[in-house]
Legacy VTK file of the C-alpha trace (Angstrom):
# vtk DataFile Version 3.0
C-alpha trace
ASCII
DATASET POLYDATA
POINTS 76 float
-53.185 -55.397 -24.224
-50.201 -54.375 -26.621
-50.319 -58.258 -27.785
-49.754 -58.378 -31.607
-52.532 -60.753 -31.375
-55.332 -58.516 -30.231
-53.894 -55.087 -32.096
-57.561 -55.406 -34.332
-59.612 -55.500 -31.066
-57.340 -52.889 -29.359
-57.825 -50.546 -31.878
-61.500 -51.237 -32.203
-61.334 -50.451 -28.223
-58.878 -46.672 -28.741
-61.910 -45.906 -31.855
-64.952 -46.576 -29.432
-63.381 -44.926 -26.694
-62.722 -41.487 -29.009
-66.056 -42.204 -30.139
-67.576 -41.967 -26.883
-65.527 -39.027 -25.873
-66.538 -37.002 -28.796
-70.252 -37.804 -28.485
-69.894 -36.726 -24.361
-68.573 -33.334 -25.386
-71.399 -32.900 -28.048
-73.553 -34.121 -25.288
-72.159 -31.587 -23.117
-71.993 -28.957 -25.881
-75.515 -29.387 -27.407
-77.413 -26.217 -26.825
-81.038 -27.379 -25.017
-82.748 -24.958 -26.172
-82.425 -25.956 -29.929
-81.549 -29.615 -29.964
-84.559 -32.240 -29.655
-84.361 -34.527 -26.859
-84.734 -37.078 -29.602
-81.307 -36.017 -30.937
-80.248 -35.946 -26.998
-81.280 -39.846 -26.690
-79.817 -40.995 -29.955
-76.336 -39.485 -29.257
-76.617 -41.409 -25.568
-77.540 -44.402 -27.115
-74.526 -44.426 -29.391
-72.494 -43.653 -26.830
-73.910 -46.902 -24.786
-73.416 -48.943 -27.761
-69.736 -48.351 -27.899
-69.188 -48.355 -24.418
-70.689 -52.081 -24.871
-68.162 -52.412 -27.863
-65.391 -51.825 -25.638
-67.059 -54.357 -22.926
-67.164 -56.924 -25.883
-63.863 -56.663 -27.315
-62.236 -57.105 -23.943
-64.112 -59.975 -23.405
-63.221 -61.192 -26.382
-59.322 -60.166 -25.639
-59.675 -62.040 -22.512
-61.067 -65.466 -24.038
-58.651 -65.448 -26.698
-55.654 -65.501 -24.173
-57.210 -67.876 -21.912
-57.318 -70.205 -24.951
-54.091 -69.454 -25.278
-53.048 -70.268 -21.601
-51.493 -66.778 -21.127
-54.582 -65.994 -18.692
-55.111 -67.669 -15.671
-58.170 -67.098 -12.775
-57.499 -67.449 -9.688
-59.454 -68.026 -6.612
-59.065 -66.021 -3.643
LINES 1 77
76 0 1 2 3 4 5 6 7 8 9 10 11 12 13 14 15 16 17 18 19 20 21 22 23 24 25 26 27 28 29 30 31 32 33 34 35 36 37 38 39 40 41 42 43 44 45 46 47 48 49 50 51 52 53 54 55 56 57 58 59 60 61 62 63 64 65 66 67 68 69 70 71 72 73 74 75
């Protein structure tokens, strides 16, 4: 994925994958006792939504180079 071409996507990717890192550790950090399990569901959520983000921008990685021929599917 070093392509020139996708370096906007790939560092969309590297940011949503800190992101989610960083929200796991405050996940794993958060003290039950004092932390709503309203704040425990909107940190997961986030954390879903960028691990989508990452799921969408190498989709979108993957289209882009099979426009451009450089991907090819084969069939086993």
């Amino acid at each position: 994925m070093a392509d020139p071409n996708h370096a906007d996507l790939v560092d969309q990717i590297r940011t949503s994958e800190h992101e989610t890192e960083a929200l796991a550790n405050r996940i794993a950090n958060a003290d039950e006792s004092t932390t709503e399990p309203a704040e425990f569901a909107a940190m997961r959520a986030e954390q879903e939504h960028h691990r989508k983000h990452i799921l969408q921008c190498k989709s979108e990685i993957d289209q882009r180079k099979w426009l451009d021929g450089s991907l090819t599917l084969t069939v086993a």
